[in-house]
N, C-alpha and C positions, 0 to 999 in steps of 0.2 A: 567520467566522474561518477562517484557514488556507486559504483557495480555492485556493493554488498547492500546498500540498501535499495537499489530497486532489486535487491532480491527480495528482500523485506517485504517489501510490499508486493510483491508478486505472491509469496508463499501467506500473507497475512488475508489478502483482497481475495485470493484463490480457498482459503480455507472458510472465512466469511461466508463466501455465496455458498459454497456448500454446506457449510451447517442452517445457512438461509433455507434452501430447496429440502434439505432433510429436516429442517425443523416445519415446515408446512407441507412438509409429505403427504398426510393425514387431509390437510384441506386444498388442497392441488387445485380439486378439478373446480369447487367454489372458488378460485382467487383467477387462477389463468385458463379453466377450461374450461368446455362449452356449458357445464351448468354453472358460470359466472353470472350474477346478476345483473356483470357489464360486459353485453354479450358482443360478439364480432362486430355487428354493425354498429354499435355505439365507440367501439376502439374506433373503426374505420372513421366514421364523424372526427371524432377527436385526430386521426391524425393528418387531415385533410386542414385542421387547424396547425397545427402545432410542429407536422413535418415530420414526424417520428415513424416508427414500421413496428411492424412485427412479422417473426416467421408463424409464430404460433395463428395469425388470423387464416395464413392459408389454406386452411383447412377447418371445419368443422368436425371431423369425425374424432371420437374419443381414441380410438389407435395411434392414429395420428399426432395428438398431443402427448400419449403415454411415454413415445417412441422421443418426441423432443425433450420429454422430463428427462428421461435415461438419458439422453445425449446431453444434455444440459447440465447434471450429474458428473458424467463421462468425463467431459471436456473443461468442468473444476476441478476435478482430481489430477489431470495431466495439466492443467493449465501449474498448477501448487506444485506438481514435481517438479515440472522444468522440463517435458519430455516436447519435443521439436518448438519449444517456446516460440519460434517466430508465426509458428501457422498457430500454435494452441492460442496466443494471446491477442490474434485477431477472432477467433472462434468464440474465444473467451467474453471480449468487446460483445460479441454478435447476440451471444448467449443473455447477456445482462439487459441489452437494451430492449431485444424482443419480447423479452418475460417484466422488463418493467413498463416497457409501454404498452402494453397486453391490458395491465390493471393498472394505471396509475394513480388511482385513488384508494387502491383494496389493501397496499402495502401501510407501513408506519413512517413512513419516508426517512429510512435508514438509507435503503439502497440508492438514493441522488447519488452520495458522494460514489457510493462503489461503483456507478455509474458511470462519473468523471472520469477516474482516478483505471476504468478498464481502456477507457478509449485512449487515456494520457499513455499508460502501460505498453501500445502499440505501439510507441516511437521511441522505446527505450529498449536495452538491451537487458532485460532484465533475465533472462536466464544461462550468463553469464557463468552466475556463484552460487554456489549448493543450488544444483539442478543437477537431473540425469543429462542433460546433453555440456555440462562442466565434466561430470564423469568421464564419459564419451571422450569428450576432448582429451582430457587429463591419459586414459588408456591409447588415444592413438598416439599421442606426442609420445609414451612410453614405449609403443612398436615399432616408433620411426627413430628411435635412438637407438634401437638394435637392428633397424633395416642399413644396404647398402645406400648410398646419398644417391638422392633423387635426383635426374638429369634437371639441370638449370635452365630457367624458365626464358622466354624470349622476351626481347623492350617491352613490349608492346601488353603483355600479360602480364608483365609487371607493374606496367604503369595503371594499367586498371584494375588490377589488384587493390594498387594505394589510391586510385577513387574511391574505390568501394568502402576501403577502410576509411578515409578520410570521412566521408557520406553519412556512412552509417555512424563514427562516431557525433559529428555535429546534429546528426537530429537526435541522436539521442542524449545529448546535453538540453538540447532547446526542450525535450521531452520531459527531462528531471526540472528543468527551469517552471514549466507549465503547473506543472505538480507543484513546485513549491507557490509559485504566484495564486496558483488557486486555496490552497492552502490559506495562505497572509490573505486574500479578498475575506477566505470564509470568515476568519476572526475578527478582522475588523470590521466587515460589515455588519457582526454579530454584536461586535461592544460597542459601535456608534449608535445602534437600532435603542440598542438595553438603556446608554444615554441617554435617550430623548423620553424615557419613558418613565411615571411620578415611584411607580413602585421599585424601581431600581435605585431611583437616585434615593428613595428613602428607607433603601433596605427591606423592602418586605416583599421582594417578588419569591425569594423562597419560600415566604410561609404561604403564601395562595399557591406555588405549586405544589408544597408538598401535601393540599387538600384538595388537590384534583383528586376524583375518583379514577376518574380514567388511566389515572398513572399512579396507582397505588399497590403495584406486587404482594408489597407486605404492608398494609392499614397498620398494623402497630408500631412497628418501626418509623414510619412515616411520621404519626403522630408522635413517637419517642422523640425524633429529631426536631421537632415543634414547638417542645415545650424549653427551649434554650435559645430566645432571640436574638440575646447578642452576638453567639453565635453566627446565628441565619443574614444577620444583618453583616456581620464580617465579611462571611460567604457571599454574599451579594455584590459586594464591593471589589472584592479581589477578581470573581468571576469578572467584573465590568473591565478592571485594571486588564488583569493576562490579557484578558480580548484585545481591546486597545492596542497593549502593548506589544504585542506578539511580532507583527511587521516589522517592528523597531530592535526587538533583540539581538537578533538572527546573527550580525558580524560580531559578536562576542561574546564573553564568554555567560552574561548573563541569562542567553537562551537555556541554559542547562537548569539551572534552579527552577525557569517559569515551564519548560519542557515538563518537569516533575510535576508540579503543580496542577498543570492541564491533565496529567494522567489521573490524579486524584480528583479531578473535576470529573473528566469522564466517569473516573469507577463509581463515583456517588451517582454520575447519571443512570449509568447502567443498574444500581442496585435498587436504589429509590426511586426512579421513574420506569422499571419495566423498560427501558430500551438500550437492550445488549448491544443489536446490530450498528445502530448509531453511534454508541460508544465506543466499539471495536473499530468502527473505519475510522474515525477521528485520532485515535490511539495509531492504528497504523500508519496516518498520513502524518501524524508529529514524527515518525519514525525515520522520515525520509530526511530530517533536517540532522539526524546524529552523523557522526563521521565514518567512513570505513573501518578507521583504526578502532572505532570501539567496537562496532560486530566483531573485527577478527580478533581481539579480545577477549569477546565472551567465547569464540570459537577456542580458542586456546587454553580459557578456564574449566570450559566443558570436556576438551581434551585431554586435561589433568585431572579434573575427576573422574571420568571412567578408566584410567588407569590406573589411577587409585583403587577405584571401586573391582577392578581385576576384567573391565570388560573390554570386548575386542573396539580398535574406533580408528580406523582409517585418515592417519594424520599427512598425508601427500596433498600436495596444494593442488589445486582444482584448476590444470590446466596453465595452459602458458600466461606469462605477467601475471601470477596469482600469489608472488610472494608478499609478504607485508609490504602496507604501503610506506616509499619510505620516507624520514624525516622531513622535518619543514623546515627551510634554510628562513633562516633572518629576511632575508634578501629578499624573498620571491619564493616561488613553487620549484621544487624539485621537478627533472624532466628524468624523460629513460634512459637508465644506465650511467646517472649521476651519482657518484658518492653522497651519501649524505651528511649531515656535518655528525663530529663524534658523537656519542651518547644519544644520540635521538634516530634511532631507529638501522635496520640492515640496508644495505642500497639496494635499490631497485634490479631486477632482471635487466638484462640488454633487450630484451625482444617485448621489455612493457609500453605503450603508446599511449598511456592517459595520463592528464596533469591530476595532480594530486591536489584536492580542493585544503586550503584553511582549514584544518578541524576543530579550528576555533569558531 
């Protein structure tokens, strides 16, 4: 289920942390290295509490940490292509946690969720769709349809074949599941909190945030948006509603209206509160709740535009069972190699093996 969007979130959570490490490039060795003012032995304390690790305490010597930044680097850029996704996006997992529990108090606590959402990422098949190893895939199936046919495989290979396959697809459902459950916790427990609190329920927690100093990027702006309460008081209220209502949407079609809505929420947080990284992982885990059929949508709009545009763009489906997903019967979910019903969509490949979730 969902193959394009835990692509999504592979190539969103993977570009994240890298702009994360490149944008504190500059202050590296104050946040995770040994001139931290939260030096090795106070991580160590702390994780004797808390259970957490790090690779980065192994070592005190400044080479040493240089060599995990690059690697740390390294192993976001290949995590976002897609290049051996199964080792990268446990690497990836390893990468995240060592570097935030290194410093857990020096970050702005963006990184929790990308946190989550690296360790989730390990149980999903997430480099399935636009990754170099879809490519891969997509070029051998291309070689073995002009190779002679491969001797046929004995019971016994077979049958452990369809473990494997069977295996790997259920944990990586339960994987997309996890993802989305933690998602619905984060909101609700967000707008039940905001409930109980005087300045929500009476619409002015935006104006006391937007005069925090600490979260003021641009003081004018800040102040611009201040001087219009009704507004701010709208905004409060809506913010509390989406939250709330967020768990509740999900089977129909009203998740799409409040989906937009939370992106707008975000982008005001990112703009006005000075926190990008926060608002981009939040943006990206709403991503995981759209259907396949809309990525391969945008896939297909973007592939008529650079045609248009006269530029070259590789429109071959990415590997086997990659053709659109197909229509949704009345009835129940489309299975592999089922006609779809008329007008709603091409039928599935014979060799595809996933149920096609509601894209409602």
């Amino acid at each position: 289920m969902s193959l394009y969007a835990t692509a999504v979130l592979r190539i969103g959570y993977g570009l994240l942390y890298l702009s994360f490490l490149l944008r504190e490039f500059p202050h590296r060795n104050e946040i995770w290295g040994p001139g931290s003012p939260w030096t090795p032995e106070l991580a160590q304390q702390l994780f004797e509490q808390s259970g957490w690790n790090s690779i980065l305490t192994l070592s005190g010597s400044r080479t040493y940490f240089e060599l995990c930044y690059a690697a740390a680097v390294v192993t976001s850029v290949l995590f976002t292509l897609g290049w051996r996704t199964r080792v990268m996006s446990v690497l990836f997992a390893v990468v995240v946690v060592s570097f935030h529990a290194r410093a857990i108090f020096m970050t702005d606590g963006g990184d929790n969720l990308i946190l989550l959402m690296a360790l989730y990422l390990v149980l999903t098949a997430c480099g399935r769709r636009w990754s170099l190893d879809a490519r891969r895939t997509r070029r051998a199936a291309a070689r073995a349809g002009t190779a002679p046919p491969a001797p046929r495989k004995n019971f016994w290979l077979r049958q452990l074949n369809d473990v494997r396959t069977t295996l790997t697809t259920a944990v990586h459902n339960c994987g997309l599941l996890l993802i989305a459950a933690q998602v619905c916790l984060l909101y609700g427990a967000a707008g039940l909190y905001k409930v109980q609190g005087a300045s929500w329920g009476g619409g002015t927690a935006i104006h006391y945030v937007l005069n925090l100093e600490l979260f003021q990027p641009w003081p004018a702006l800040s102040h611009l948006v201040d001087q219009y309460p009704t507004v701010i008081a709208v905004a409060s209220y809506v913010t509390v509603l989406l939250q709330v209502a967020f768990p509740f949407v999900l089977f129909g079609r009203l998740k799409y209206p409040v989906l937009a809505m939370l992106l707008g929420m975000h982008i005001g947080i990112a703009v006005l509160m000075g926190l990008p990284l926060f608002s981009g992982a939040m943006i990206v885990a709403d991503a995981a709740f759209l259907p396949d059929r809309f990525y391969m949508f945008l896939a297909r709009s973007v592939r008529r535009m650079a045609a248009r545009a006269g530029l070259p763009w590789h429109s071959a489906s990415e590997g086997p069972g990659s053709l659109p997903v197909p229509g949704q019967l009345r009835g129940g979910l489309t299975t592999a190699g089922q006609q779809a019903a008329p007008g709603r969509g091409r039928p599935a490949s014979a060799d595809e093996a996933t149920l096609v979730p509601d894209p409602r």
